[in-house]
C-alpha positions as MATLAB code, in Angstrom:
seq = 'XXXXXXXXXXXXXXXXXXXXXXXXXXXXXXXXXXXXXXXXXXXXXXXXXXXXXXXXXXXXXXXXXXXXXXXXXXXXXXXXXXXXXXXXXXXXXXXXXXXXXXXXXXXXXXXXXXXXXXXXXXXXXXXXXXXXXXXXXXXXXXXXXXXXXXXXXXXXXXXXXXXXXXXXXXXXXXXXXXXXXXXXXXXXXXXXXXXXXXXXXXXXXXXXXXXXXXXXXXXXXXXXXXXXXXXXXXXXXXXXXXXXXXXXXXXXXXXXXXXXXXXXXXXXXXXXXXXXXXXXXXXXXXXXXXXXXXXXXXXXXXXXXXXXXXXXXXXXXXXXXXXXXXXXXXXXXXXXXXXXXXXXXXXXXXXXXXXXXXXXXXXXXXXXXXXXXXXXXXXXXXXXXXXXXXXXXXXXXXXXXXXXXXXXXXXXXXXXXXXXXXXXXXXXXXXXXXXXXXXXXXXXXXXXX';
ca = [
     -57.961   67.262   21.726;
     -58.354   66.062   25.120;
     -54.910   66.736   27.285;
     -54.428   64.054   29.249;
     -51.945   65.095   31.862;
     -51.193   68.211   34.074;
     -48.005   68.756   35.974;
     -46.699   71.050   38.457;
     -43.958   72.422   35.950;
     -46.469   73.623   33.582;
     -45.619   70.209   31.910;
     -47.970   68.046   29.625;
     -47.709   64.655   29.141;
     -49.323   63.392   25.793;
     -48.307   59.678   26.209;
     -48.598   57.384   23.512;
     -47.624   53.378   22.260;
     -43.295   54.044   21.008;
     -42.439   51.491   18.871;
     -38.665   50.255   17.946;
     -38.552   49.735   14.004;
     -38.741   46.524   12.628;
     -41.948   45.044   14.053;
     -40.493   41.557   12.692;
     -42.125   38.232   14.819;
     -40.548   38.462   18.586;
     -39.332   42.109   18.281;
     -39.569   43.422   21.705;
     -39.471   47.093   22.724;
     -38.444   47.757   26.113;
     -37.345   44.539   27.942;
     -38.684   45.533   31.452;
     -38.347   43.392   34.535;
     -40.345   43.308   36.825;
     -41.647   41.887   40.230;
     -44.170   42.671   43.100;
     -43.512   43.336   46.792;
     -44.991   41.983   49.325;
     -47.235   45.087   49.901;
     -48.236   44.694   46.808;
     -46.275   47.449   45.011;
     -45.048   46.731   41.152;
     -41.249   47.209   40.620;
     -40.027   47.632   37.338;
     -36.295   47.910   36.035;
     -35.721   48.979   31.795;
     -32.216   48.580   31.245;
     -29.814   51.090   29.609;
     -26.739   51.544   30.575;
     -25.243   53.894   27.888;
     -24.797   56.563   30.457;
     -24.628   56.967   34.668;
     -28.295   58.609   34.573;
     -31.347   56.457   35.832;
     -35.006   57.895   35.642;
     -37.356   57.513   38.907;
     -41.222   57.509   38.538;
     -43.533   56.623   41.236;
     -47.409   56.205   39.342;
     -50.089   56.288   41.297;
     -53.889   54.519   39.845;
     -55.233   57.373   40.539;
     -56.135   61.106   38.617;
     -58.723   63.727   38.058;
     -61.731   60.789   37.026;
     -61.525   59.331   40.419;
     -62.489   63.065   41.902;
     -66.075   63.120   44.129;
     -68.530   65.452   42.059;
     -67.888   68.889   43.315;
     -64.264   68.117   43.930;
     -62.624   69.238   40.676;
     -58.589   69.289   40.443;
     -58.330   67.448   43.548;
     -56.095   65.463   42.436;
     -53.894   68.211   40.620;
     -54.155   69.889   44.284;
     -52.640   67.109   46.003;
     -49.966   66.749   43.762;
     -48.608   70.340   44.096;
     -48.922   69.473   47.886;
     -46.875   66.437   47.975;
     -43.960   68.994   47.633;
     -45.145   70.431   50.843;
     -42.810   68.439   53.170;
     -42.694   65.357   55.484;
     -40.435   65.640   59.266;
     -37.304   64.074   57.172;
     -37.754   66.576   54.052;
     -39.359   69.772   55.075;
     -41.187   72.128   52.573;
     -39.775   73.220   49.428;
     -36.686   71.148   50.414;
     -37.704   67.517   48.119;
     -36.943   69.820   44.771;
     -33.586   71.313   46.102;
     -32.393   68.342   47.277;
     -32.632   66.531   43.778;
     -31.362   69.978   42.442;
     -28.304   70.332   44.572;
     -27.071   66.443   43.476;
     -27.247   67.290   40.120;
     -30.638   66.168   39.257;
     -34.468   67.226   37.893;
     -37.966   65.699   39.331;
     -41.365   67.322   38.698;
     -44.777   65.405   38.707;
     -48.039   65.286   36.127;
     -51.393   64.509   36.725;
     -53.935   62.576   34.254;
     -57.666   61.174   34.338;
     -56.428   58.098   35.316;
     -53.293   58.537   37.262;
     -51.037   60.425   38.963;
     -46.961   60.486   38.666;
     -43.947   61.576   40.642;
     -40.382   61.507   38.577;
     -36.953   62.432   39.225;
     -33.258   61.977   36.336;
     -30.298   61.627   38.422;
     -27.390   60.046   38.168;
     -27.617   56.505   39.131;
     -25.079   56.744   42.007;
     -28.658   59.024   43.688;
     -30.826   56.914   43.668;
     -31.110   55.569   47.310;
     -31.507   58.996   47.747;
     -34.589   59.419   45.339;
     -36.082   56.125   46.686;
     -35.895   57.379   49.965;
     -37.655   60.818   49.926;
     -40.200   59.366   47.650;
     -40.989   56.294   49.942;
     -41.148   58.334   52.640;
     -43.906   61.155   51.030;
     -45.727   58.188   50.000;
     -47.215   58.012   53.840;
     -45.625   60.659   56.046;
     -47.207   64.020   53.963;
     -47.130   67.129   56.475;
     -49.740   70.029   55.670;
     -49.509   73.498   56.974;
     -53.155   75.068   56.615;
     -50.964   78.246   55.517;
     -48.976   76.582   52.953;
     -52.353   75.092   51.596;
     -53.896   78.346   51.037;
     -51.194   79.907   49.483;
     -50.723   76.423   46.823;
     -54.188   76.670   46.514;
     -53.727   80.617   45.229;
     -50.761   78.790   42.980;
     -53.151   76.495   41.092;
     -55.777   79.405   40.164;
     -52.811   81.199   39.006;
     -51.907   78.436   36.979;
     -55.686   77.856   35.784;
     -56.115   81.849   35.055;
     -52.702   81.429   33.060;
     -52.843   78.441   31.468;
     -56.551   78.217   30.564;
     -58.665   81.318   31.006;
     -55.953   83.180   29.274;
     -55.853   80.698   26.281;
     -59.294   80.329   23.717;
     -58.130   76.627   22.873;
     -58.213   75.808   26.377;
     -61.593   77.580   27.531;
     -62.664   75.797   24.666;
     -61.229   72.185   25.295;
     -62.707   72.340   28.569;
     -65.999   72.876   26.646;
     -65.631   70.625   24.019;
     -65.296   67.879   26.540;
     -68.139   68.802   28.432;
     -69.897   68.136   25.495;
     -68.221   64.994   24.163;
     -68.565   63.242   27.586;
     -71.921   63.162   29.145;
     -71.363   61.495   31.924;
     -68.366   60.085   31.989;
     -65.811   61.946   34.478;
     -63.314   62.610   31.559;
     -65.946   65.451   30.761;
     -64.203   67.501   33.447;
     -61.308   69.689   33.501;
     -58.088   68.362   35.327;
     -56.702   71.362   37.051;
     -60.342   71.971   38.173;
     -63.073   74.500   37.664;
     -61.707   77.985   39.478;
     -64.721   77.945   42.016;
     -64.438   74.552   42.949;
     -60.741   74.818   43.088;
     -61.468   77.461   46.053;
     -63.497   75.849   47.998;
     -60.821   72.687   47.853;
     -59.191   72.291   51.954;
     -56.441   70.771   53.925;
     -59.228   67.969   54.544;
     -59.847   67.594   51.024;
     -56.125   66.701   50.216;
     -55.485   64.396   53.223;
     -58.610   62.588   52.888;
     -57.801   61.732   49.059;
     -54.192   61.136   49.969;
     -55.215   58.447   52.717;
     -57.510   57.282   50.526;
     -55.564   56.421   47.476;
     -51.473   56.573   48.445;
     -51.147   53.110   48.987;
     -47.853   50.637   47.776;
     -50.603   48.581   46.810;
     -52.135   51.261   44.853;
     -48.663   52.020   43.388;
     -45.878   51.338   40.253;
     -42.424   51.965   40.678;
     -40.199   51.921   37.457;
     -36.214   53.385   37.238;
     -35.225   53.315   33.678;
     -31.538   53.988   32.574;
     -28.277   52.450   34.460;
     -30.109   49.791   36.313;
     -30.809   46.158   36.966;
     -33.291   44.415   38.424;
     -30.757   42.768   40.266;
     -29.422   46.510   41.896;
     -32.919   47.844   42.273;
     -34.820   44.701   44.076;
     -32.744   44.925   47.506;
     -33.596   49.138   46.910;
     -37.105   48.799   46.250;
     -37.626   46.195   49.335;
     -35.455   48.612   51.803;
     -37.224   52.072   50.963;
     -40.995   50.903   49.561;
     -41.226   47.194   50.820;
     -41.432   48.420   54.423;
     -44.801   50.292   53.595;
     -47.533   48.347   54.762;
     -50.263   47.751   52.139;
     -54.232   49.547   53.600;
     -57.147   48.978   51.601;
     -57.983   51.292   48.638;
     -61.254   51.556   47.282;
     -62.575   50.010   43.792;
     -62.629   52.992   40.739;
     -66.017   53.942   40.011;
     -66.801   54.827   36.983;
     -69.964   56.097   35.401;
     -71.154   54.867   32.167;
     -70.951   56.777   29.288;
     -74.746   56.913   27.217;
     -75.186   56.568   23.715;
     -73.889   59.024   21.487;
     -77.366   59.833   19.102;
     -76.728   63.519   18.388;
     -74.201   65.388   17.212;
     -73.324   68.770   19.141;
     -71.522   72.251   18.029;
     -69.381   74.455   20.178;
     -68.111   77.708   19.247;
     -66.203   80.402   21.325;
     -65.189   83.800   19.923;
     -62.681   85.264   21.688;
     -60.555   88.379   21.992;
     -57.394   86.250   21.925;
     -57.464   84.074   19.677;
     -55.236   85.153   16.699;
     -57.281   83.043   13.793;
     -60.116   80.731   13.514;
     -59.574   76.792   14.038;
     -61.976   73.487   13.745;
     -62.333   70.073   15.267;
     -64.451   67.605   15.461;
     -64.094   64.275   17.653;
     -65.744   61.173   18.207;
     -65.619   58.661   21.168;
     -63.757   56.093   20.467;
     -62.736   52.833   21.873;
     -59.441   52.214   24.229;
     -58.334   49.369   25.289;
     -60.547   49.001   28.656;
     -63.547   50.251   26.691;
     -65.800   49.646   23.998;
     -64.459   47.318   20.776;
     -61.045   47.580   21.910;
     -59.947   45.714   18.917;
     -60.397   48.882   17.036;
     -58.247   50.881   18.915;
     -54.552   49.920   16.676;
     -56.685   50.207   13.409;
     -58.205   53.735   14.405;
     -54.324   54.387   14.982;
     -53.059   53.325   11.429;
     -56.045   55.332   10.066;
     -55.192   58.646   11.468;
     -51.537   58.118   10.182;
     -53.056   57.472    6.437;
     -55.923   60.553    7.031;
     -53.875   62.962    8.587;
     -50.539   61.732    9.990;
     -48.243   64.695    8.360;
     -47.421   65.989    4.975;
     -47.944   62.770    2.717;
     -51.238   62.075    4.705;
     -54.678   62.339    2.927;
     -55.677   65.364    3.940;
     -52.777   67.544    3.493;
     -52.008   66.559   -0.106;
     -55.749   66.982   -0.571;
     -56.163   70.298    1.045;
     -53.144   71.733    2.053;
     -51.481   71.487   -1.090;
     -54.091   70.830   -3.563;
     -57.432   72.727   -3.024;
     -54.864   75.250   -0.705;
     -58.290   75.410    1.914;
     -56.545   75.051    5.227;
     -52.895   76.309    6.614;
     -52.667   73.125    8.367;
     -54.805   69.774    8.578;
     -54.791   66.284   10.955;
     -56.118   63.958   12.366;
     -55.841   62.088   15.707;
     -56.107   59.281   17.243;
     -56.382   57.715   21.797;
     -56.760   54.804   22.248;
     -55.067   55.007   25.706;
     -57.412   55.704   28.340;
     -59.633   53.158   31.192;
     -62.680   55.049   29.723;
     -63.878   55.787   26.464;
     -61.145   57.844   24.145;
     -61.321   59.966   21.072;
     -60.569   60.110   17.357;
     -60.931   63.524   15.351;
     -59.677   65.642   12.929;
     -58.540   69.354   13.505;
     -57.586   71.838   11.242;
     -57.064   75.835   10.521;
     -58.280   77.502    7.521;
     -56.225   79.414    5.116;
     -55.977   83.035    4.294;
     -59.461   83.783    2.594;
     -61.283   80.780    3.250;
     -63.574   80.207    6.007;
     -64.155   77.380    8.957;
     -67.321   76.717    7.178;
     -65.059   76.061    3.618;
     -62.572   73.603    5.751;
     -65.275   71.674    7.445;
     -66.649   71.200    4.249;
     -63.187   69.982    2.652;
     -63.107   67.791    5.287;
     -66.207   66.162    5.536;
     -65.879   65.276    1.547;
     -62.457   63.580    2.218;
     -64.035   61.385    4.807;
     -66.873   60.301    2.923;
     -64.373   59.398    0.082;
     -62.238   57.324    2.729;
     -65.848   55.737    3.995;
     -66.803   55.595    0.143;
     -63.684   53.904   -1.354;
     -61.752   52.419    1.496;
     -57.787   52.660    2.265;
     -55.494   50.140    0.095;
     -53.228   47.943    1.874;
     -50.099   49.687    0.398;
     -51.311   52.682    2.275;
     -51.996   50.615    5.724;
     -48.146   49.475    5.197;
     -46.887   53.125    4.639;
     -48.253   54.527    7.832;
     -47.580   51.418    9.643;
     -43.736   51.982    8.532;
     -43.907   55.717    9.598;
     -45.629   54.989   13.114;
     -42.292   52.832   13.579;
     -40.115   55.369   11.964;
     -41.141   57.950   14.111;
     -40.198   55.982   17.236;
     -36.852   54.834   16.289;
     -35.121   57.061   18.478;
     -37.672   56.067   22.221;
     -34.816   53.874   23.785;
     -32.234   56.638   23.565;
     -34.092   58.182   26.083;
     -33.553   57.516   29.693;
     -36.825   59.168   30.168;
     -39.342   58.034   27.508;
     -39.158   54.277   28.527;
     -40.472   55.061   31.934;
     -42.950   57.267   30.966;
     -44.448   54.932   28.441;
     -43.892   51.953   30.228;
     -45.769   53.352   33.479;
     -48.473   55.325   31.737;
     -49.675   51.850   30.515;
     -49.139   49.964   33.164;
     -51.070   52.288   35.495;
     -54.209   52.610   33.054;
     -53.819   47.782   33.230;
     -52.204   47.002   30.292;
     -49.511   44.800   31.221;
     -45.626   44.209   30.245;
     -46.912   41.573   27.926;
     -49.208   43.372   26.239;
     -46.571   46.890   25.943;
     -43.928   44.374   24.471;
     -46.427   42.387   22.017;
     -47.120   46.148   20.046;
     -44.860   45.496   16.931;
     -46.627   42.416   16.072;
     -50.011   43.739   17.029;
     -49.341   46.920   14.595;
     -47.814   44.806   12.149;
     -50.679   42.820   11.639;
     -53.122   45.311   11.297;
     -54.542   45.224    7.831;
     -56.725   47.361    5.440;
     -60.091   45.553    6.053;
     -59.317   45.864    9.421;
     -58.763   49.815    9.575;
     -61.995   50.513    7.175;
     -63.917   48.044    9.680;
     -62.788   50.540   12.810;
     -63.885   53.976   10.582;
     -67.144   52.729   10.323;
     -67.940   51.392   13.482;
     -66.670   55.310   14.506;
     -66.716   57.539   12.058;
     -70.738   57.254   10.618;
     -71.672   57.195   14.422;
     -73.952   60.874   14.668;
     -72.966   61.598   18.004;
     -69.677   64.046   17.118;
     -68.453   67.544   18.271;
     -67.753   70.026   16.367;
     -65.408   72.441   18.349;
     -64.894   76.180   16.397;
     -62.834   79.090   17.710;
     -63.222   82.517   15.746;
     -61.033   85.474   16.468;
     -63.375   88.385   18.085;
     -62.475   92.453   18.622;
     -61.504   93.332   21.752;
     -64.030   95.430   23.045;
];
């Protein structure tokens, strides 16, 4: 599966819709307020004030698909940089400074944006406001300190990819999967390009696309809108608004053949399979499909009382482990697959083929609506606990508001869930799943030489 987002604290950030159980008519899920500055900046405020700890997140519309060809994990390399010091914070000094009041910030980058975050108790936050307002315009770059953060990310790349199989091949089974459509490339960057990236490189993208205008701030936890709007206009409102360019973004052909890619490799401790489709999100292709395709992973593959691991898990006792998954959250086009890892003395070959019979019985035969309603229930089950986070709602809350959804749209997804119905799921698998133009992803275990 496609990872989404990259931070500087080796942290991923798989980010999808929370519900709060119930999904009953008028259900909300987060209650945000929010306003725009005159710069143009979003401000949002989610309420909870269960404890003295408020979480800070600055999103920028901007990741890894807005990179110029030849610029890979651009956008990764600025965001290690941003920690690089301004004249009011110098270098290295942003991270202590949050440290030594008791608090915890790092930053992620996706294909579609880019995010800055800091818990803290709530009494801190001027402070946060302030050091983030003032990176937003007033970055300082050493060409030193650039080379050596540049060294940083290829350690990170040699660590975190080209010393894991599953991510060499991730970054090849989305090469394949996308033809042209920017998501095909990695987010941390391909090593060679990533050395070649410069101190021009950075500022130019930072002037470029660190804008208010081209920003969303939300504070979650023990706040009001009525505290933060005199904060946000005193620290962000100053910022004058520049001009930031229109996202350009290729478009993706049509799928009409389906691809394989295998990687045998000394470290991988057992074999594994995949295979993904494009599917809609909510910005492209038949968006309606998108909270259908969701419900339908949940019935295929959503745990142990899913299809597929009652089927062949604990019936035929083919794989260790089965699933299926489901985006929907992207600008560009997103995926739905299935993954799973054999068991002890069967073969890839002997999942795949487990697999591909349980989908043509789903095609064949349909889902029932009793099942729709079971997953549905478990989707909200599984997010009963997202407001007991101080974290969560700003996380989810800014992910889709940076990709355009809006606070109407993030508060309407009980009812929108809710209603989702049988016909409506089996419509969505077969406008994706008989489509030819699939990869099949396979990693074997292979003797060090």
């Amino acid at each position: 599966m496609r990872l989404p987002a990259i931070g500087r604290g080796a942290l991923f950030l798989a980010l999808f819709c929370i519900l709060v159980p119930g999904g009953s008519a008028g259900a909300k899920v987060y209650e945000p307020e929010s306003f725009t500055l005159s710069n143009g900046m979003q401000v949002v405020a989610i309420t909870d004030q269960r404890v003295p700890v408020v979480t800070h997140m600055v999103w920028y519309k901007v990741g890894g698909a807005d990179e110029a060809p030849g610029e890979t994990g651009l956008a990764h390399f600025l965001e290690h940089l941003l920690f690089k010091g301004t004249e009011k914070v110098p270098s290295g000094e942003f991270s202590r400074i949050v440290s030594r009041n008791g608090g915890q910030g790092n930053a992620f980058t996706g294909y579609d944006y880019t995010a800055y975050f800091q818990t803290i108790a709530s009494d801190k936050l001027p402070l946060v406001m302030e050091m983030e307002a003032d990176r937003m315009t007033n970055l300082m770059l050493d060409e030193d300190e650039v080379a050596a953060e540049r060294q940083v990310v290829l350690e990170e790349r040699r660590s975190r990819v080209d010393n894991s199989p599953a991510a060499l091949l991730s970054e090849r089974t989305n090469a394949a999967l996308y033809l042209n459509y920017p998501y095909r490339r990695p987010l941390i960057g391909w090593a060679h390009e990533i050395e070649a990236l410069t101190r021009e490189n950075a500022l130019a993208f930072y002037r470029k696309w660190y804008a208010p205008n081209n920003a969303i701030l939300v504070v979650a936890g023990d706040i009001t809108m009525e505290r933060l709007k005199p904060l946000a206009e005193k620290y962000y409102g100053v910022i004058p608004a520049r001009p930031v360019p229109e996202r350009m973004r290729p478009e993706e052909p049509e799928q009409i053949a389906a691809r394989r890619v295998e990687l045998a490799h000394p470290l991988a401790a057992q074999e594994s399979w995949t295979r993904r489709w494009l599917a809609p999100s909510r910005f492209w292709g038949e968006s309606r499909h998108v909270l259908p395709l969701a419900v339908l992973a949940e019935v295929i593959g959503g745990g142990s009382t899913s299809r597929l691991y009652k089927k062949l898990v604990i019936e035929e006792k083919v794989a260790l482990s089965v699933g299926a998954f489901s985006g929907g959250g992207d600008i560009g086009p997103s995926t739905f697959g299935f993954y799973g890892v054999p068991a002890e003395g069967h073969s890839v070959e002997a999942l795949e083929k487990a697999v591909e019979a349980e989908l043509q019985a789903i095609l064949r035969d349909g889902v029932d609506p009793a099942e729709v309603a079971r997953a549905v229930k478990s989707m909200k089950a599984s997010a009963v606990y997202a407001r007991d986070s101080v974290t969560a709602p700003a996380h989810a809350v800014g992910q889709a508001l940076a990709v355009g959804r809006t606070i109407e749209q993030i508060e309407s997804w009980p009812e929108e869930v809710g209603a989702v119905t049988a016909e409506q799921v089996m419509e969505a698998a077969r406008a994706v799943l008989t489509k030819p133009g699939h990869v099949t992803s396979v990693l074997r275990p292979k003797p060090a030489s």
